[in-house]
C-alpha positions as CSV (number, residue, x, y, z in Angstrom):
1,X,-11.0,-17.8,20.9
2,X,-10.6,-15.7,23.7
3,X,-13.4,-14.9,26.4
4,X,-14.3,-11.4,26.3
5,X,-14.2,-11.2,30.2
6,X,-10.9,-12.5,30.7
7,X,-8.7,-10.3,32.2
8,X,-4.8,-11.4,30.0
9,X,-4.4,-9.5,26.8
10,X,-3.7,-11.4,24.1
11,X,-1.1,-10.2,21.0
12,X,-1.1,-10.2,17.4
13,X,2.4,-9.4,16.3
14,X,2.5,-7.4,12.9
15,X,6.1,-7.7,12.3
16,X,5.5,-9.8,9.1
17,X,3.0,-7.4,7.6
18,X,2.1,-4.0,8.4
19,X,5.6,-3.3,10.1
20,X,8.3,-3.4,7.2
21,X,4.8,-1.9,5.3
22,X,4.5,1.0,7.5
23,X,8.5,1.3,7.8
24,X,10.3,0.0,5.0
25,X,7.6,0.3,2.1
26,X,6.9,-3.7,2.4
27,X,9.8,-4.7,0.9
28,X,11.1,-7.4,3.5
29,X,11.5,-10.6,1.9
30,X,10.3,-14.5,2.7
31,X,14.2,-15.5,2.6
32,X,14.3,-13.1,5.4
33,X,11.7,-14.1,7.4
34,X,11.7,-17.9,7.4
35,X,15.2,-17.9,9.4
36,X,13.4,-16.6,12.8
37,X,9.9,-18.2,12.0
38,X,11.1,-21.3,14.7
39,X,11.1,-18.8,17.3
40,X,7.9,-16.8,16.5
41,X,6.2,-20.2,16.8
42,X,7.3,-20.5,20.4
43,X,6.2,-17.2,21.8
44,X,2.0,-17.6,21.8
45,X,1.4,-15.3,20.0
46,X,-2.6,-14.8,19.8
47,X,-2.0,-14.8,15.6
48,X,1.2,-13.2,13.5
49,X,0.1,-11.3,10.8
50,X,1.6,-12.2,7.7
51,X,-0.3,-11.6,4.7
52,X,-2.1,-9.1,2.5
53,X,-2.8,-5.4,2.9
54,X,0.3,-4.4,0.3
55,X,2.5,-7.3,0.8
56,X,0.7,-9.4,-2.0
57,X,1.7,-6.3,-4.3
58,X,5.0,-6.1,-3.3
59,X,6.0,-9.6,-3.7
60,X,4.7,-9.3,-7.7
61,X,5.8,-5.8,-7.9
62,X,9.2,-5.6,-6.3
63,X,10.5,-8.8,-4.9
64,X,9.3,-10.5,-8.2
65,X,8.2,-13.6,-5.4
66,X,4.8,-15.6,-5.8
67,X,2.9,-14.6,-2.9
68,X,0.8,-18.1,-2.4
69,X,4.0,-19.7,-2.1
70,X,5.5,-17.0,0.9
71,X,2.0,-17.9,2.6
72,X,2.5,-22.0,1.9
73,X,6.4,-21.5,3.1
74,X,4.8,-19.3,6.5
75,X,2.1,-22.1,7.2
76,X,4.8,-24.8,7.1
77,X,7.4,-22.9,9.3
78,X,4.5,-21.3,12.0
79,X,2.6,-25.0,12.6
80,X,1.4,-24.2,16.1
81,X,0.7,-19.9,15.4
82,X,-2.7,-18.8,13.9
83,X,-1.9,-16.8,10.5
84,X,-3.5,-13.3,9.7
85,X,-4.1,-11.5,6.9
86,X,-5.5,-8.1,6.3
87,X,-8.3,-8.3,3.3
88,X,-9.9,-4.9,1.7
89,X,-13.7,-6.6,1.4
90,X,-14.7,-6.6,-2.1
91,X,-11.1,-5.2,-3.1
92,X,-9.0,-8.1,-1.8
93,X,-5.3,-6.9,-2.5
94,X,-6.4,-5.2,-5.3
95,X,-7.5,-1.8,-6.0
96,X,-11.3,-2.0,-7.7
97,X,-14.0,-3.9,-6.5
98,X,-14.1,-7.7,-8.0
99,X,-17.1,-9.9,-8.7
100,X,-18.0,-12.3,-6.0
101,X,-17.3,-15.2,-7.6
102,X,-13.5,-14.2,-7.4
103,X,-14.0,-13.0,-3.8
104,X,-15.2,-15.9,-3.1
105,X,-12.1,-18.2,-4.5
106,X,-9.5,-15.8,-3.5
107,X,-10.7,-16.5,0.1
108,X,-11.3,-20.2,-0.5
109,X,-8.1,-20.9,-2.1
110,X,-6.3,-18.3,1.1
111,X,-7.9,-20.5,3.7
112,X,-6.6,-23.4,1.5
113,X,-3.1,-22.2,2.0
114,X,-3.0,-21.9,5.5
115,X,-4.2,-18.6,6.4
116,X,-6.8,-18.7,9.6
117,X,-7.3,-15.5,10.4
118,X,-9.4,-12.4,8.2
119,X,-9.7,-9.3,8.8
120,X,-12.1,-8.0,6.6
121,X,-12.3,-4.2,6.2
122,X,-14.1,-1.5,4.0
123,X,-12.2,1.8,3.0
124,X,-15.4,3.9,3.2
125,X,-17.0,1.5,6.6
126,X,-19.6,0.4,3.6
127,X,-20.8,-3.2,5.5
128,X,-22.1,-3.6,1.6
129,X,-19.0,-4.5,0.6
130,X,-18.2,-6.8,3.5
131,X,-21.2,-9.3,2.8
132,X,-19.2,-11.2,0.3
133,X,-15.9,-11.7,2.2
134,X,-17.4,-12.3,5.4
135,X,-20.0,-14.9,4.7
136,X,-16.8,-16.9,2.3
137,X,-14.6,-16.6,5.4
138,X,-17.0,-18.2,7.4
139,X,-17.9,-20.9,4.9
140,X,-14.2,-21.8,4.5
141,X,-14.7,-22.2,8.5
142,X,-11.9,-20.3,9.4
143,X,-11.9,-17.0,11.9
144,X,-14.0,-13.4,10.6
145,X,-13.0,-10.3,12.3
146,X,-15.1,-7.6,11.2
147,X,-13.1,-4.1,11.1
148,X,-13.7,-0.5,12.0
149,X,-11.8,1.9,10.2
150,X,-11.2,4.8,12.4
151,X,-11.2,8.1,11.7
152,X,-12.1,11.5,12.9
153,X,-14.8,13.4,10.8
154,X,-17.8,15.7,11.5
155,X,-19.9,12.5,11.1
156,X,-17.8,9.6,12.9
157,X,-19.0,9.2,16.1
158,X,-18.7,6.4,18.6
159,X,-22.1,5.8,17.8
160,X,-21.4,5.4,14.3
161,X,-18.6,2.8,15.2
162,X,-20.8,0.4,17.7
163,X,-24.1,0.5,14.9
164,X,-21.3,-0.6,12.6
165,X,-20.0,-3.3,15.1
166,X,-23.6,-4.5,15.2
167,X,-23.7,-5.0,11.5
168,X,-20.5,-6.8,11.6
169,X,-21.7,-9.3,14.6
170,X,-25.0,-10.3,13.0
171,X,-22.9,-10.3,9.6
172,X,-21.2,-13.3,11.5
173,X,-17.5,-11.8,12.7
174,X,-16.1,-13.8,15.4
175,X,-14.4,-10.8,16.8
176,X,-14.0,-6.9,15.8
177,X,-10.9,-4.8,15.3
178,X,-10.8,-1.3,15.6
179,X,-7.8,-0.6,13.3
180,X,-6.6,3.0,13.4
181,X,-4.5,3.1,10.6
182,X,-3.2,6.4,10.5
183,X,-2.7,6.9,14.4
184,X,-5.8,9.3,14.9
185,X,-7.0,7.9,18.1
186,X,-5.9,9.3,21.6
187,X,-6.1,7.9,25.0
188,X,-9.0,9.0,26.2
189,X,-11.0,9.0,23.0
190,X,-9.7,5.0,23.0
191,X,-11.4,4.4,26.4
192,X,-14.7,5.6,25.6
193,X,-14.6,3.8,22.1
194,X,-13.8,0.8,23.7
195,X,-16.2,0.9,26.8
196,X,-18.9,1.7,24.0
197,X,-18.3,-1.3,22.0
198,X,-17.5,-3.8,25.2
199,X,-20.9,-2.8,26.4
200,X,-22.8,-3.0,23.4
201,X,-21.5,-6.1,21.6
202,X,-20.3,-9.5,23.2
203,X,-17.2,-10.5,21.2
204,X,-13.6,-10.3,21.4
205,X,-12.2,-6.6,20.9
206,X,-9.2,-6.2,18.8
207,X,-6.8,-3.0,18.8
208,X,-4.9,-2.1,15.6
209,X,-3.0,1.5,16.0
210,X,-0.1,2.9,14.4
211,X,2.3,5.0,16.2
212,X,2.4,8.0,14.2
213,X,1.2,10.3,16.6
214,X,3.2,8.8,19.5
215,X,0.3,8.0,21.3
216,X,-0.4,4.1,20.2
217,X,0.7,2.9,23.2
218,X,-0.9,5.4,25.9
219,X,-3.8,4.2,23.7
220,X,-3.6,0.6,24.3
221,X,-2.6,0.8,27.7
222,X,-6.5,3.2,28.2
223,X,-8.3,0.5,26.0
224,X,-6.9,-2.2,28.1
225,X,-8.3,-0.3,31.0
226,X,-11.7,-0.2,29.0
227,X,-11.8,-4.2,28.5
228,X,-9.6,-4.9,24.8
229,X,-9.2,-8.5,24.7
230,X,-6.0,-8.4,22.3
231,X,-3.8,-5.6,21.0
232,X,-1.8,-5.2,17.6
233,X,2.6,-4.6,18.4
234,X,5.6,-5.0,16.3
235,X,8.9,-6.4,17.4
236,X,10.8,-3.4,18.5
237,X,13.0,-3.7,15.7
238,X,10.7,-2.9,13.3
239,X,8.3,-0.5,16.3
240,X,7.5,2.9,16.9
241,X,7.1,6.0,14.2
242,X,4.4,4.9,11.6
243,X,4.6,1.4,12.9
244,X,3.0,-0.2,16.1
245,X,3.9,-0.2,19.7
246,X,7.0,-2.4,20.4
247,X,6.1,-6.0,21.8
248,X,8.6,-6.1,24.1
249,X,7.6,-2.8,25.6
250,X,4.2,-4.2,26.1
251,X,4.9,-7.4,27.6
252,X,6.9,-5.5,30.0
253,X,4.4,-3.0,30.6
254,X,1.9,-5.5,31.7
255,X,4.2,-8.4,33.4
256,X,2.9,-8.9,36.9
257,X,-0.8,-7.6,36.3
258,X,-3.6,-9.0,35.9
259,X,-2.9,-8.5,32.5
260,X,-0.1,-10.2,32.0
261,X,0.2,-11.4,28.3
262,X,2.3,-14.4,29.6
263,X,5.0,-14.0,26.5
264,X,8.8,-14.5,27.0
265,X,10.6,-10.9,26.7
266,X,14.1,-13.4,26.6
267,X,12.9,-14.7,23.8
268,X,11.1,-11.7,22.2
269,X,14.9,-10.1,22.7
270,X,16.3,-12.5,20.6
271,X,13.8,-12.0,17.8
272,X,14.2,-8.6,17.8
273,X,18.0,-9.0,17.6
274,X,17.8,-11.0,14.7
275,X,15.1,-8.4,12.9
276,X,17.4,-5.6,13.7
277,X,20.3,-7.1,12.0
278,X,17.5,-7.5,8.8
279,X,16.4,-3.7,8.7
280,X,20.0,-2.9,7.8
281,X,20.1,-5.3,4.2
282,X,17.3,-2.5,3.8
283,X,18.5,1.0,4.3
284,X,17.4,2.2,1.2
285,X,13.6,2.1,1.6
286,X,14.5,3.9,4.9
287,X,12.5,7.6,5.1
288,X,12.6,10.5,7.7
289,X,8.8,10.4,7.2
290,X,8.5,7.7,9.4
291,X,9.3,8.9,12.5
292,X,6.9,10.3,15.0
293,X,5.0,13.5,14.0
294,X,2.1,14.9,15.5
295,X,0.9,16.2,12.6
296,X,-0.9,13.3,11.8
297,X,-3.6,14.4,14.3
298,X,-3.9,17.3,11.5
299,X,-3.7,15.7,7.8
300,X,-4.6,11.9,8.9
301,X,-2.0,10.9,6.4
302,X,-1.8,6.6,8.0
303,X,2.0,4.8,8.2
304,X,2.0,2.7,5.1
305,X,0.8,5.6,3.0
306,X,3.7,8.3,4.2
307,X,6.2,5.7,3.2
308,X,4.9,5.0,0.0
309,X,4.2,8.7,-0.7
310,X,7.4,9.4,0.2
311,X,9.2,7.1,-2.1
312,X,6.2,7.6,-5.0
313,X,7.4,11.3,-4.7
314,X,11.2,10.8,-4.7
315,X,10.7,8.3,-8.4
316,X,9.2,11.8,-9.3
317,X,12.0,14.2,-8.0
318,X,9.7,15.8,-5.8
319,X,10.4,14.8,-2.3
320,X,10.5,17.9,-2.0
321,X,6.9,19.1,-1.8
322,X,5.7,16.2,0.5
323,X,4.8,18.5,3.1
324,X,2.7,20.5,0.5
325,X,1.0,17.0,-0.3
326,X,0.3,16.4,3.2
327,X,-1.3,19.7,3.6
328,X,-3.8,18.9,0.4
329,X,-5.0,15.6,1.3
330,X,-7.1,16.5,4.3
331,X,-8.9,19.4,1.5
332,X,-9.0,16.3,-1.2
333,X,-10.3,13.9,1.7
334,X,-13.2,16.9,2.7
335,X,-14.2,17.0,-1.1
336,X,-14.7,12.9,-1.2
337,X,-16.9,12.9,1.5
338,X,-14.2,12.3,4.5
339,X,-13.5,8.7,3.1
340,X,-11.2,7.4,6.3
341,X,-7.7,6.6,4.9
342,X,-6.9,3.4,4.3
343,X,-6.0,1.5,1.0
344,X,-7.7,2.1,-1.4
345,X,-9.1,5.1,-0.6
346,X,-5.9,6.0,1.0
347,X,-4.1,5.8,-2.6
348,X,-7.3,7.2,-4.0
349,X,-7.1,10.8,-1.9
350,X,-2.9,10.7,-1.8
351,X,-2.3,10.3,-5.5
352,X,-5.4,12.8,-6.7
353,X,-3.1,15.4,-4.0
354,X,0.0,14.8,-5.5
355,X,-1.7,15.4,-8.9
356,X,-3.1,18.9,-7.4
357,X,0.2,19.8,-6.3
358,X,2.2,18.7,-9.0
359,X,0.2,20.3,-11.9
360,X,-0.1,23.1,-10.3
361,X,-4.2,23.2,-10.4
362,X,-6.3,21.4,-7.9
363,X,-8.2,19.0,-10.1
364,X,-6.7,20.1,-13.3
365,X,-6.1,16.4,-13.6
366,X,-8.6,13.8,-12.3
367,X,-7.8,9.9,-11.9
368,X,-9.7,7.3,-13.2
369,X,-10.1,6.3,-9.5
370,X,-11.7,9.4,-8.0
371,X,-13.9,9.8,-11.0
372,X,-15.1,6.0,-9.8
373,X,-15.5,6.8,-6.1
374,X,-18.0,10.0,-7.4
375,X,-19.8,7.6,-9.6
376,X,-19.8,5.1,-6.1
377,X,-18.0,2.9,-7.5
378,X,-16.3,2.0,-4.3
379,X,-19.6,2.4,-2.0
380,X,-21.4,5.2,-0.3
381,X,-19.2,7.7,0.6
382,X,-18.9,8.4,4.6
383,X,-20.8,12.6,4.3
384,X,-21.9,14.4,1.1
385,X,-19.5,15.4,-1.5
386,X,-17.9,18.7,-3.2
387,X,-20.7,18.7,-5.8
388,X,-18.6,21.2,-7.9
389,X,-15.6,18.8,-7.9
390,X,-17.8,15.8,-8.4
391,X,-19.1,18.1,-11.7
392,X,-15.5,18.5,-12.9
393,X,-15.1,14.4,-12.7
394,X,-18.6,12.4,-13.8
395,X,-20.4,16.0,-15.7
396,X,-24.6,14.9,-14.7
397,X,-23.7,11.8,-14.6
398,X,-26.2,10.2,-11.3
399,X,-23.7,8.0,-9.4
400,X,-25.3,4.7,-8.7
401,X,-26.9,3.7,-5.6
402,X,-26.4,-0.6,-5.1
403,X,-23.6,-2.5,-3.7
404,X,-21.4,-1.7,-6.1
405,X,-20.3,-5.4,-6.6
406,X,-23.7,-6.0,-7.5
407,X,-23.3,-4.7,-10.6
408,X,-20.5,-7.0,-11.8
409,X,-21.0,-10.2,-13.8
410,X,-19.0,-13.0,-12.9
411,X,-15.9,-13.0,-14.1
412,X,-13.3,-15.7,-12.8
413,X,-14.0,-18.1,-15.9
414,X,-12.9,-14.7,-18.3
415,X,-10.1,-14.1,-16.4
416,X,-8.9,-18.0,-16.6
417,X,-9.2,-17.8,-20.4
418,X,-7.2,-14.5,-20.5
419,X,-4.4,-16.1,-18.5
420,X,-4.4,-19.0,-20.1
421,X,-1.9,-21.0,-20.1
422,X,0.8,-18.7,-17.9
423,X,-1.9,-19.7,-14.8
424,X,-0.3,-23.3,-14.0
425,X,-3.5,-23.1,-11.3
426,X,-6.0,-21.2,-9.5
427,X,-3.7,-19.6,-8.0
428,X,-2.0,-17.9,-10.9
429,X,-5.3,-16.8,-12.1
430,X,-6.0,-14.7,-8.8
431,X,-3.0,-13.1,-9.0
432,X,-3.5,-11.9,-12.6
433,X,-7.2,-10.9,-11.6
434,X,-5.4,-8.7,-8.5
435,X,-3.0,-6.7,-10.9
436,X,-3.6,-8.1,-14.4
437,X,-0.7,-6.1,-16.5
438,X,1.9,-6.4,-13.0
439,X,0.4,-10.3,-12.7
440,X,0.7,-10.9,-16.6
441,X,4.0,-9.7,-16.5
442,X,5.3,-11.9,-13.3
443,X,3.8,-15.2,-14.7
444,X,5.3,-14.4,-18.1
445,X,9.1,-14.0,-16.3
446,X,8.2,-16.8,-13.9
447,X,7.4,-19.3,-16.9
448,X,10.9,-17.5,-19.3
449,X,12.8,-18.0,-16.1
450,X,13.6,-14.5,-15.6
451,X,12.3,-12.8,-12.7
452,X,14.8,-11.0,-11.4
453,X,13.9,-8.9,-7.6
454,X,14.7,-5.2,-7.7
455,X,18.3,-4.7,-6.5
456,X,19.1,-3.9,-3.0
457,X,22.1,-1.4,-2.3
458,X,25.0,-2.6,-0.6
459,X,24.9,-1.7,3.0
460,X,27.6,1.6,4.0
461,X,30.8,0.1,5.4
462,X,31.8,2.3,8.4
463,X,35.1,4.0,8.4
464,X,35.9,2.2,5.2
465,X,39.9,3.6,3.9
466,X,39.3,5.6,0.8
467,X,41.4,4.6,-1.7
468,X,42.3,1.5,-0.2
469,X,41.2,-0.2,-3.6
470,X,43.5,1.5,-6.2
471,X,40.6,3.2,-7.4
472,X,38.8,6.3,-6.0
473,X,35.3,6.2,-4.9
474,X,34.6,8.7,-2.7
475,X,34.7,12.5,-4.0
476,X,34.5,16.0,-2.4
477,X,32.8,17.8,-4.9
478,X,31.8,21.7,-5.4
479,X,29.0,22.9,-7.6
480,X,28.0,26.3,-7.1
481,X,29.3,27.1,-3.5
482,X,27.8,24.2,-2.1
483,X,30.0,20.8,-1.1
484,X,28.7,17.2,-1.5
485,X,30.2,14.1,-0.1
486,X,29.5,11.4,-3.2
487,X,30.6,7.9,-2.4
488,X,30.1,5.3,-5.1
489,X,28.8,1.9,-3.1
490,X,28.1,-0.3,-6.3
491,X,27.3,-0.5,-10.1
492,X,24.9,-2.7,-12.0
493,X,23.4,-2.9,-15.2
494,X,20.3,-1.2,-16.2
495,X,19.5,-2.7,-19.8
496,X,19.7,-1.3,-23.3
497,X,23.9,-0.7,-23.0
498,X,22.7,1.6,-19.4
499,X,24.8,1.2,-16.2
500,X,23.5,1.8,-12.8
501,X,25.1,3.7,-10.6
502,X,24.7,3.5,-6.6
503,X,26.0,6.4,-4.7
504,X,26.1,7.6,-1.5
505,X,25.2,11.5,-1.2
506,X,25.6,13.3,1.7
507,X,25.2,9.6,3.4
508,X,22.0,9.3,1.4
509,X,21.6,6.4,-0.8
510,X,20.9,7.4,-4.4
511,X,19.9,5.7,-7.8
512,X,21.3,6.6,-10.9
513,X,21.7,5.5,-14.0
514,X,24.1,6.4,-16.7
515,X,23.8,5.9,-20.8
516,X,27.3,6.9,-22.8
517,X,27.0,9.6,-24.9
518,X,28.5,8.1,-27.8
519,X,26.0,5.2,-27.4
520,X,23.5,7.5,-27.7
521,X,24.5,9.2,-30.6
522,X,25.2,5.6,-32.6
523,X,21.3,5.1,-31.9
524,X,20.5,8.8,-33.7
525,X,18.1,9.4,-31.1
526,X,15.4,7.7,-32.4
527,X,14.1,6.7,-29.4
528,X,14.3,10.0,-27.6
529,X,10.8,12.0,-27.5
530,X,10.7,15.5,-28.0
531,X,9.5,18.0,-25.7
532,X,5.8,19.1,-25.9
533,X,5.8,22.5,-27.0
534,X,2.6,23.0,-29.0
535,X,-1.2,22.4,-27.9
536,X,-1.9,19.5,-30.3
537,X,1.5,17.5,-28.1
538,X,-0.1,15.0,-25.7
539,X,1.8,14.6,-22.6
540,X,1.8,13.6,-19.1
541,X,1.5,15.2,-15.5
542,X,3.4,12.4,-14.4
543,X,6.1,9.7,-14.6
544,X,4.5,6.3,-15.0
545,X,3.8,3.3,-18.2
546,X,1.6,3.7,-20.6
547,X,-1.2,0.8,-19.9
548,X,-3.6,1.6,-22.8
549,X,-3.3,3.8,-26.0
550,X,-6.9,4.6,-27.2
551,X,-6.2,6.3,-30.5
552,X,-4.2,5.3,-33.8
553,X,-3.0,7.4,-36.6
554,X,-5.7,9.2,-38.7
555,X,-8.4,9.2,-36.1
556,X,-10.1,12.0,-35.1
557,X,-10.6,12.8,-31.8
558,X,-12.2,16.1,-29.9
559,X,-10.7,18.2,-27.3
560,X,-11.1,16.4,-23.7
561,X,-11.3,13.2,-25.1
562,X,-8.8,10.2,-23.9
563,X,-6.2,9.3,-26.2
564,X,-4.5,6.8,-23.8
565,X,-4.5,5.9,-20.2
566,X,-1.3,5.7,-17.7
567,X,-0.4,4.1,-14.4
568,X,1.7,6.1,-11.8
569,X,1.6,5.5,-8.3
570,X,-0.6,2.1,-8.6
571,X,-3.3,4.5,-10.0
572,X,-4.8,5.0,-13.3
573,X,-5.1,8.4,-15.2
574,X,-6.4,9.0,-18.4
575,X,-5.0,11.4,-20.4
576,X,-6.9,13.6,-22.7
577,X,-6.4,16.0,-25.9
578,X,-5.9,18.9,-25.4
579,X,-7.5,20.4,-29.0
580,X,-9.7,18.6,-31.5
581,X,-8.4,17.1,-34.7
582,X,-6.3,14.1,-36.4
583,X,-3.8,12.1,-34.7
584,X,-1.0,13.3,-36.7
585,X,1.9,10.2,-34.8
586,X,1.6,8.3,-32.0
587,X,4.9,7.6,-30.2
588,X,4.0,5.0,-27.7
589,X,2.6,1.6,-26.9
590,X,1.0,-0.1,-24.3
591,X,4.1,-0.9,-21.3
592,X,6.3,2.2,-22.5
593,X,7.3,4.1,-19.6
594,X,6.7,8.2,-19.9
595,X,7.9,11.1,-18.2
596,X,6.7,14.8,-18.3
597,X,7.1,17.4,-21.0
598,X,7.6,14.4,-23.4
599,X,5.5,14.3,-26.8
600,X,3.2,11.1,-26.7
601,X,0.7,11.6,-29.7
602,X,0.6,14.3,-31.8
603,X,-2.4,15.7,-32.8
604,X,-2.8,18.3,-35.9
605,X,-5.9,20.9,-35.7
């Protein structure tokens, strides 16, 4: 562990984590990082982050890989560099709060697999639901760093921040990070944060700031100034926009100072050569709305969130109103009680916006999420809430004072015995408890030998003949007046007699998937829903699977009552009747995926 008064700056490089999270939705994959892991191990780095924040998600998710075994596979190839992870307190990788028994295994059986470092974090700065993490961390004797989640708000102060980095010392952190997620801080606001904290608590001080803004590395270079003891980059490659700082630049930045981080920019080159070649297998996950923007500084939306909101929005063909999203959530983010934005309240705030834009009335539809952040659920909320929005989710109902994880029983031996036998170890089981339909579903394909990683487009050869194959596939085509360039770059299969189609579209890759028509008619359309035309039709405000149906044929239900609940964008909704009376025909079941205007129970007046 570094001493706070020495005067070289230490690095955590985040390329393995919140890098391809903040720029390429986290979808890098272990194949692709173990190649240049030999190479990370010789810089000195301080740590490598690695592991957590959404990259647990992603590898069940998307790259249908068991996480534990990308961290095991890391350890082995990174023997003489300290591991990091990013862990959401009582959340974990998850998105609710979990009983402490599984807090306390997941960080047990993380230490177990070679990660040393933690950084421990609350999405609402509630040191309530740090306890449980940070006293496991310590008793698994590996490192604690306590976390500040910045954010701007009539009531965070620097004073705020250094009472909270007092909580977190006597709490046992070993050092504090002040992680800026969404690229709020600026230079001089970073000096005096730093100075504040440097003078009022004596351990190492950790910088974590995105890029968003621009101004991540005026900012490290002031908190530098101020006394940091270690900053947060990313290989260039993968730098910059809603990323971090580049390494290199750093380094370069400080060779010859006092400050001098002592790491090989030859050698950093050579990484970043390698990581640049990577991006490109990529391209699709690629978005414009991780570049630079100031705006930021106005709706606080943090790097990892504008790529998945961007992408969330585009499954619902409304990339379109992004910017409209981005100027709701600082209104949804006021009515919450300026929660700062990071995962999950992050997701919480982003997803109730896109719901307020998308159906057209602000709170028309509530998720299951905010309704448990106004019950406090997730922990005392940063200032007082909208009481009239508050109303409109919980009705009277008083929202609980406690820890919120001291209301939950233990529940690890429950969640072994609904596993069962698909958890080959303890593992397995955590993984299930993070995202039990996702988990069930990768342990199930894991154990039928069928987990198959979404498909990655082929990469746009340059200058390619057209027609050099015998068979045309790139078009001119006009619809309407206006002229697209369509190039076809691959075709797969999507299931169910569907073919995928990749194109290219105006050099934007696209997604699209084609069913014959005479396929379609040999079915009888059987499995097509009909559009929702009357009141008693049950339908969705948006795209996403069916996780629970709550009603059956014959039962009677009464207007604003749940008949079923759906996931879309990693959050929950339930979805009410709209009149009272009997469930005339319910045409789905739990793992069906549904899309708006479609009928999904019927119910007769």
């Amino acid at each position: 562990m570094s001493n706070s008064n020495a005067k070289k700056v230490e690095i955590t490089d985040v390329i393995l984590r919140d890098a391809h999270q903040s720029l390429i939705a986290t979808r890098m994959r272990t194949e692709d990082m173990l190649p240049i892991c030999e190479k990370l191990d010789k810089v000195g780095y301080w740590s490598l982050e690695a592991w957590g924040g959404a990259t647990f998600d992603a590898c069940v998710r998307f790259l249908k890989e068991d996480p534990w075994e990308r961290l095991r596979k890391l350890r082995e190839a990174l023997p003489n560099t300290r591991l990091q992870m990013l862990l959401r307190g009582q959340n974990l990788l998850g998105y609710r709060h979990y009983a402490d028994d599984v807090v306390e295994a997941f960080v047990q059986k993380s230490a177990d697999n070679g990660m040393d470092v933690f950084r421990v974090f609350d999405a609402l700065n509630d040191v309530r639901n740090l306890e449980t993490a940070m006293k496991a961390v310590n008793k698994s004797g590996k490192h604690a760093q306590g976390t500040l989640c910045y954010t701007t708000s009539p009531v965070h102060t620097p004073e705020l921040f250094v009472a909270m980095a007092k909580q977190l010392r006597d709490m046992g952190a070993h050092s504090i990070a002040i992680k800026d997620m969404a690229g709020l801080l600026t230079p001089y606001a970073t000096y005096d944060l730093v100075k504040a904290l440097k003078e009022a608590v004596d351990l190492p001080l950790v910088l974590h700031s995105h890029s968003t803004a621009g101004l991540a590395p005026l900012c490290q270079m002031k908190a530098i100034e101020a006394g940091v003891d270690r900053i947060d980059t990313a290989i260039s490659a993968f730098a910059s926009g809603t990323s971090h700082p580049a390494t290199e630049a750093m380094v370069a930045a400080l060779a010859g100072t006092e400050h001098d981080t002592g790491l090989d920019l030859t050698l950093l080159s050579e990484i970043a050569d390698y990581f640049r070649e990577v991006r490109k297998k990529y391209h699709q996950f690629e978005s414009e709305f991780t570049r630079e923007d100031v705006s930021v500084q106005i709706n606080q939306v943090p790097g990892g969130m504008m790529s998945n909101l961007a992408n969330q929005l585009k499954e619902q063909n409304a990339l379109d109103r992004i910017r409209e999203v981005f100027d709701e959530i600082p209104r949804v983010r006021a009515d919450l009680g300026y929660p700062p934005l990071v995962t999950p309240s992050s997701q919480i705030v982003g997803t109730q916006a896109v719901y307020n834009v998308l159906s057209g009335e602000r709170y028309k539809t509530i998720t299951n999420e905010v309704k448990r952040y106004f019950q406090g659920g997730y922990g005392q909320a940063p200032a007082p809430v909208n009481p009239d929005v508050q109303k409109k989710a919980i009705g009277n109902e008083s929202p609980m004072e406690g820890r919120p994880a001291d209301l939950l029983s233990p529940e690890l031996n429950k969640l072994r015995s609904e596993i069962g036998e698909l958890a080959g170890n303890e593992e397995d089981v955590l993984t299930f408890a993070m995202f039990p339909e996702l988990g069930r579903e990768f342990l199930q394909q894991r154990a039928d030998g069928t987990l198959k990683p979404e498909a990655l487009l082929p990469e746009p050869v340059p200058g390619k003949q057209k027609g050099s194959e015998g068979t045309p596939t790139e078009f001119i085509i006009d619809v309407h007046g206006e002229t697209y360039e369509v190039a076809i770059t691959g075709v797969g299969e999507a299931g169910s007699g569907k073919r995928k189609l990749y194109l290219s579209l105006d050099g934007m890759p696209e997604e699209t998937v084609f069913e014959p028509l005479n396929e379609y008619a040999a079915e009888g359309g059987g499995s097509k829903r009909r559009r929702a035309t009357d009141p008693g039709h049950v339908t969705t405000a948006m795209p996403g699977n069916v996780v629970d149906v709550l009603v059956k044929e014959g039962d009677v239900v009464k207007a604003g009552q749940g008949v079923m609940v759906t996931e879309a964008m990693k959050m929950e909704n339930e979805i009410q009747a709209n009149i009272a009376g009997t469930v005339k025909a319910v045409y789905v079941e739990k793992g069906d995926r549904v899309t708006p205007g479609e009928v999904l129970i019927e119910i007769e007046a």
